[in-house]
C-alpha positions as semicolon CSV with decimal commas, in nm:
position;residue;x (nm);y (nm);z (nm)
1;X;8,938;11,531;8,936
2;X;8,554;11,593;8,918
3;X;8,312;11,479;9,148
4;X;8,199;11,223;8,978
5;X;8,553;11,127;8,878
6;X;8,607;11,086;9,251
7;X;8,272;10,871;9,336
8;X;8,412;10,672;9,048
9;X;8,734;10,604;9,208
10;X;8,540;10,564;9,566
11;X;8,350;10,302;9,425
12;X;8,570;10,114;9,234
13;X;8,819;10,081;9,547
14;X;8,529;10,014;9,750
15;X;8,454;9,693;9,531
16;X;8,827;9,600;9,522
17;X;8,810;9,619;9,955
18;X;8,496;9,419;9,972
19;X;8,642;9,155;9,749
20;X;8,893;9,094;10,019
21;X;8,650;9,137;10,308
22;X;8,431;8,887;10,167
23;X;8,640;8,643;10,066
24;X;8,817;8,517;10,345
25;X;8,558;8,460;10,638
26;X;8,188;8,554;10,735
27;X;8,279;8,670;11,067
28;X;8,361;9,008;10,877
29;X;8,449;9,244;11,189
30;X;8,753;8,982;11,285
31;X;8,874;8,926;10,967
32;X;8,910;9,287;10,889
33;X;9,067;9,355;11,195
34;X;9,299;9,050;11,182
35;X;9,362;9,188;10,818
36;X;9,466;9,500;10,914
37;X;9,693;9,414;11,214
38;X;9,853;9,184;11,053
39;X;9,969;9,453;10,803
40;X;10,098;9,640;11,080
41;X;10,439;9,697;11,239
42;X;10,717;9,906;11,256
43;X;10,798;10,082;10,914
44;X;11,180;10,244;10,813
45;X;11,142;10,464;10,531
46;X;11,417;10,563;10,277
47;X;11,549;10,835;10,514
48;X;11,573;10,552;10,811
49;X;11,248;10,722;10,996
50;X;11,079;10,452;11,246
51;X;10,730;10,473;11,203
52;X;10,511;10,258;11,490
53;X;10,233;10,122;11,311
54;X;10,152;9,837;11,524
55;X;9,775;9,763;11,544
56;X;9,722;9,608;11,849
57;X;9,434;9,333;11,880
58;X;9,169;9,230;12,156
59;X;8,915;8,957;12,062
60;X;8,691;8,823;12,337
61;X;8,480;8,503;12,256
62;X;8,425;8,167;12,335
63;X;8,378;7,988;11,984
64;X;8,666;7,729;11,907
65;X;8,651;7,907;11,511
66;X;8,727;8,199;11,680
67;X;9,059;8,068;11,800
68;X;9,163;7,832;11,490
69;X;9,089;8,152;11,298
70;X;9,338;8,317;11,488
71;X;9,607;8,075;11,528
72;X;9,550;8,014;11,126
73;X;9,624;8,384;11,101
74;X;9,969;8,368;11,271
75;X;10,114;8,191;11,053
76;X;10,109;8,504;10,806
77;X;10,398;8,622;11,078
78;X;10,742;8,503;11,010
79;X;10,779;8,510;11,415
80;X;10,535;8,463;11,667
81;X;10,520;8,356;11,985
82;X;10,215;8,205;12,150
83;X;10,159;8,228;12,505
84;X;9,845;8,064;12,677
85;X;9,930;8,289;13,013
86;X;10,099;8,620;13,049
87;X;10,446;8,514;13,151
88;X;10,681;8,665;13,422
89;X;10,941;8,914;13,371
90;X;11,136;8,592;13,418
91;X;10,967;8,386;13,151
92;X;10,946;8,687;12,906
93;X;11,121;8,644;12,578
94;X;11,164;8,993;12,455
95;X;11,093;9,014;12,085
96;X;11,130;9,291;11,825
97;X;10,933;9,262;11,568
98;X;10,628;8,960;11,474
99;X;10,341;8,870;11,681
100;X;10,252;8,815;11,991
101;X;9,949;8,629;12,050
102;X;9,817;8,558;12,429
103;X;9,593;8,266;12,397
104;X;9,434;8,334;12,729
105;X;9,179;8,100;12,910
106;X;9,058;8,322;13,186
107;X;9,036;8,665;13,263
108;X;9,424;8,813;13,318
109;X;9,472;8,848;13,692
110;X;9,852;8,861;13,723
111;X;10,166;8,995;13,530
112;X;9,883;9,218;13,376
113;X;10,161;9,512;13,437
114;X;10,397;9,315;13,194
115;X;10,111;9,328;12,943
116;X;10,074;9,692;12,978
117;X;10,452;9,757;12,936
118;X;10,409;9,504;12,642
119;X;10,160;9,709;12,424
120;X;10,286;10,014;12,517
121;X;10,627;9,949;12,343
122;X;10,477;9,871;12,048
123;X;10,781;9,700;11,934
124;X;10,583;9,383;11,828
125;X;10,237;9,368;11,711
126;X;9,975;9,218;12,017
127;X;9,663;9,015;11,981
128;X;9,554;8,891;12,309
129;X;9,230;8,636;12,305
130;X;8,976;8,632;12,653
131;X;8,675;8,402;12,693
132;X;8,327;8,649;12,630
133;X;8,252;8,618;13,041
134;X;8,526;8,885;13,120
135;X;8,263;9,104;12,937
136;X;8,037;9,103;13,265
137;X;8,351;9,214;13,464
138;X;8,339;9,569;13,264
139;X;8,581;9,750;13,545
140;X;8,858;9,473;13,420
141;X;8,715;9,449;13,044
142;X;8,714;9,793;13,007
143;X;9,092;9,847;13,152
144;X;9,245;9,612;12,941
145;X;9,018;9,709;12,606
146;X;9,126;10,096;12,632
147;X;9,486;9,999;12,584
148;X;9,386;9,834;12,222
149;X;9,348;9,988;11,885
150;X;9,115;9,697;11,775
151;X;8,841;9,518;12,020
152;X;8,611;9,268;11,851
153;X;8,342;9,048;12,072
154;X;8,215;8,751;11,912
155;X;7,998;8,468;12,073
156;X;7,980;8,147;11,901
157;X;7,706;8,065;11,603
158;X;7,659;7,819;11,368
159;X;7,752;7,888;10,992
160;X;7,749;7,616;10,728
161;X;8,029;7,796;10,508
162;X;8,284;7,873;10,742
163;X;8,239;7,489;10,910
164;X;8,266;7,360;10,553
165;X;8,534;7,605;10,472
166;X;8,757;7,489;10,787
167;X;8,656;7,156;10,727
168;X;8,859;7,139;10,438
169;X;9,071;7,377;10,540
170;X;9,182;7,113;10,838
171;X;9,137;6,783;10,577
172;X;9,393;6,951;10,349
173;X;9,656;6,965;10,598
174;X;9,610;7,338;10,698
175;X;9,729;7,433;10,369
176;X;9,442;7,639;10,223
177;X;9,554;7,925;10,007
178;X;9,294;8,114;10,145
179;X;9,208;8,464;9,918
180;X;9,534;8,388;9,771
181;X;9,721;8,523;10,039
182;X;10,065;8,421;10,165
183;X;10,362;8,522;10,454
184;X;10,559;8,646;10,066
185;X;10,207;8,849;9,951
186;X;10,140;9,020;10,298
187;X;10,531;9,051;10,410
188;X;10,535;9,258;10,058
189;X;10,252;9,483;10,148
190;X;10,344;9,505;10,545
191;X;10,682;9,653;10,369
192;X;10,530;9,914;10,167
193;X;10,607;10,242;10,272
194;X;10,339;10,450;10,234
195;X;10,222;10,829;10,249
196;X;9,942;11,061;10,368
197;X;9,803;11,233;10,106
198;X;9,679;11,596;10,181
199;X;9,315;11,556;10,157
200;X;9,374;11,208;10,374
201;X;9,545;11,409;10,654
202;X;9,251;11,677;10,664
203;X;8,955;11,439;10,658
204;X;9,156;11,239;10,953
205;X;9,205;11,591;11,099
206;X;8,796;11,706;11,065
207;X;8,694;11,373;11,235
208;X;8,917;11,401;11,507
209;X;8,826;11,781;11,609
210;X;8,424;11,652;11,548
211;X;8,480;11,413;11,798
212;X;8,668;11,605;12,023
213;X;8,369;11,868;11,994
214;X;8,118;11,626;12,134
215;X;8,378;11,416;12,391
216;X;8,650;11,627;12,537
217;X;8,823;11,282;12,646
218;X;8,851;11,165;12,284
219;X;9,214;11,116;12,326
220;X;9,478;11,190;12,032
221;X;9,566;10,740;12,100
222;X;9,209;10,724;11,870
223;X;9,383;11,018;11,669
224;X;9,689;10,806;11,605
225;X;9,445;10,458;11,530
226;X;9,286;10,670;11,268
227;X;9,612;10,725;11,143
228;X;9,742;10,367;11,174
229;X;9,461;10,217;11,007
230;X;9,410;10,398;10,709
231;X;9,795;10,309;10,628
232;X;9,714;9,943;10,685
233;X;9,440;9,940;10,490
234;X;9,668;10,174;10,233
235;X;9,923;9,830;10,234
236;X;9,599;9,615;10,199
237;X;9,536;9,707;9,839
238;X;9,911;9,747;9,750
239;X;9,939;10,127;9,698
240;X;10,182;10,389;9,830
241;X;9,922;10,706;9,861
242;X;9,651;10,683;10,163
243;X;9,312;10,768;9,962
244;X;9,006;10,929;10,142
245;X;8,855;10,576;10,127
246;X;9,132;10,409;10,364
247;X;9,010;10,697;10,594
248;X;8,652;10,614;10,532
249;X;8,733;10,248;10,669
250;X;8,958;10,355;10,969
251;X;8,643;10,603;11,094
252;X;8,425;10,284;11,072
253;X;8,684;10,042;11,290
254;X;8,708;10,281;11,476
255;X;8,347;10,347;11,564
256;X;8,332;9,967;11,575
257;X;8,601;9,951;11,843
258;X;8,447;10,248;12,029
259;X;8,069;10,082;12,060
260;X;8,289;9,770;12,225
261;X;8,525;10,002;12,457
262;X;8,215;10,257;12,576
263;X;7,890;10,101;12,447
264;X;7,847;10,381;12,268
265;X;7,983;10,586;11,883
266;X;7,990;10,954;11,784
267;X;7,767;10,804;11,474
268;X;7,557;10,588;11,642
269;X;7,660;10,272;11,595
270;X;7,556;9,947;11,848
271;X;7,694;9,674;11,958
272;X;7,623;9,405;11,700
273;X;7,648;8,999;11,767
274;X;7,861;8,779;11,638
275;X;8,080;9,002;11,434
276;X;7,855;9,177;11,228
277;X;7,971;9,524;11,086
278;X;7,722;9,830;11,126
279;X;7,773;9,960;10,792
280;X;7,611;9,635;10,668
281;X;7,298;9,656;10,904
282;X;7,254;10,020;11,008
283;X;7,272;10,157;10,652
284;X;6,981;10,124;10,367
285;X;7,152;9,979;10,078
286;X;7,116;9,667;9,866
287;X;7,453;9,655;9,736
288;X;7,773;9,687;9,977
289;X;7,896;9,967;9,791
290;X;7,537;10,153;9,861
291;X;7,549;10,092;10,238
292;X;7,901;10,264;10,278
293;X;7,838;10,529;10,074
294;X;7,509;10,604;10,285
295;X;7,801;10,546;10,612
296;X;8,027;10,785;10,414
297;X;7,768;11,037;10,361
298;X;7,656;11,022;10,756
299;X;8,054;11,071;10,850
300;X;8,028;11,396;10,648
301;X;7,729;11,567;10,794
302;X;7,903;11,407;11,098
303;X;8,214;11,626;11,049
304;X;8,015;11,906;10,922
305;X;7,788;11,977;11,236
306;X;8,113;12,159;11,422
């Protein structure tokens, strides 16, 4: 295929991945992630191969949206368990498999060694919600956000379309079909089995060894996020071959998570309120499309500067 063949393609699967983005919520940075976890998990391929593709979620915030978002978003899980404290070993149901989601009020102080064990498993996907204050405690913050693939901070703001959209959401019974999606349309996609393609593996490979160029302690855990997320976002759109645009999208979660683990990004991104994605406000662009092309074209002189 051509270069223009190829921005073709780009583009037109760029358009199909905003469509979803945009269509469920305007908090953008938590819906993607949520998105994206939730088509995570443990995948067996035709030869019985165990592949742990758990995306592991950390959302600190205090806005009540926030957390009906989240509990809305559990009930794309066939199991789940819900936990408002870390339990004890005693108390611990062991699950394989499904969601856990710690509904936390405070800042974890005990069984936090249970939590640990918990995500590093990875036999069940883990989405653990803090209030925004343990934020100021950044030797405890930044302990327990190291150990997650995803970290979103949100603090609470008023928007007329999501409080009209939960509105009815909550009226109707908390039966919205919301972007059409389903436990049947995202079990189907969290079961695809999917591939790397070549040029997938060596773009995932060139970011990684940029990185590592300018931070010897980029560990090969953001290696394996990288890897992780461009399959989820593979499942997202329903196909079997990872395309260099799924890889396009993990680099820019994961320079989102990074900003909120370190304060800081290999491409400069900062630490934007209330959800906000960088590739929407750091990039000149009128048109989506524009602004992550101009984020694509950075990642490349990014990669290219070894």
């Amino acid at each position: 295929m051509d270069m223009d063949g190829k921005l073709f393609q780009l583009k037109f699967l760029l358009f199909e991945f905003m469509l979803f983005v945009l269509h469920l919520f305007s908090r953008r940075s938590l819906n993607l992630a949520m998105l994206l976890s939730v088509l995570s998990g443990t995948q067996i391929s035709k030869d019985s191969t165990l592949t742990n593709d758990q995306l592991h979620l950390l959302v600190s915030s205090n806005d009540v949206i926030v957390q009906r978002m989240m509990t809305y978003a559990t009930t794309f899980y066939k199991r789940c368990i819900i936990y408002n404290e870390i339990p004890s070993q005693k108390e611990w149901i062991k699950m394989n498999g499904g969601l856990i989601f710690f509904r936390l009020q405070a800042t974890p102080k005990k069984n936090t060694v249970l939590l640990e064990k918990i995500i590093k498993e990875r036999t069940s996907t883990v989405w653990v919600l803090v209030p925004s204050s343990i934020r100021n405690m950044k030797k405890d913050y930044n302990k327990l956000a190291y150990q997650f693939d995803l970290v979103v901070n949100i603090d609470p703001i008023y928007d007329s379309k999501m409080d009209t959209m939960l509105s009815s959401f909550i009226l109707d019974g908390y039966r919205s079909s919301t972007a059409g999606f389903s436990v049947e349309s995202l079990s189907q996609r969290r079961s695809l089995e999917v591939h790397m393609t070549r040029h997938a593996q060596e773009l995932i490979k060139d970011y990684f060894m940029a990185a590592r160029a300018r931070r010897n302690s980029y560990t090969f855990h953001e290696l394996e996020t990288i890897a992780r997320v461009s399959r989820c976002h593979c499942r997202l759109h329903q196909r079997k071959l990872v395309t260099l645009l799924d890889v396009f999208v993990a680099i820019m979660v994961v320079e989102e998570t990074m900003v909120k683990k370190l304060r800081r990004s290999h491409m400069g991104f900062v630490d934007l309120e209330n959800g906000n994605l960088n590739v929407d406000l750091q990039f000149e662009g009128e048109l989506p499309i524009e602004r992550f092309q101009n984020f694509v074209d950075q990642a490349n002189r990014f990669m290219a500067n070894l």
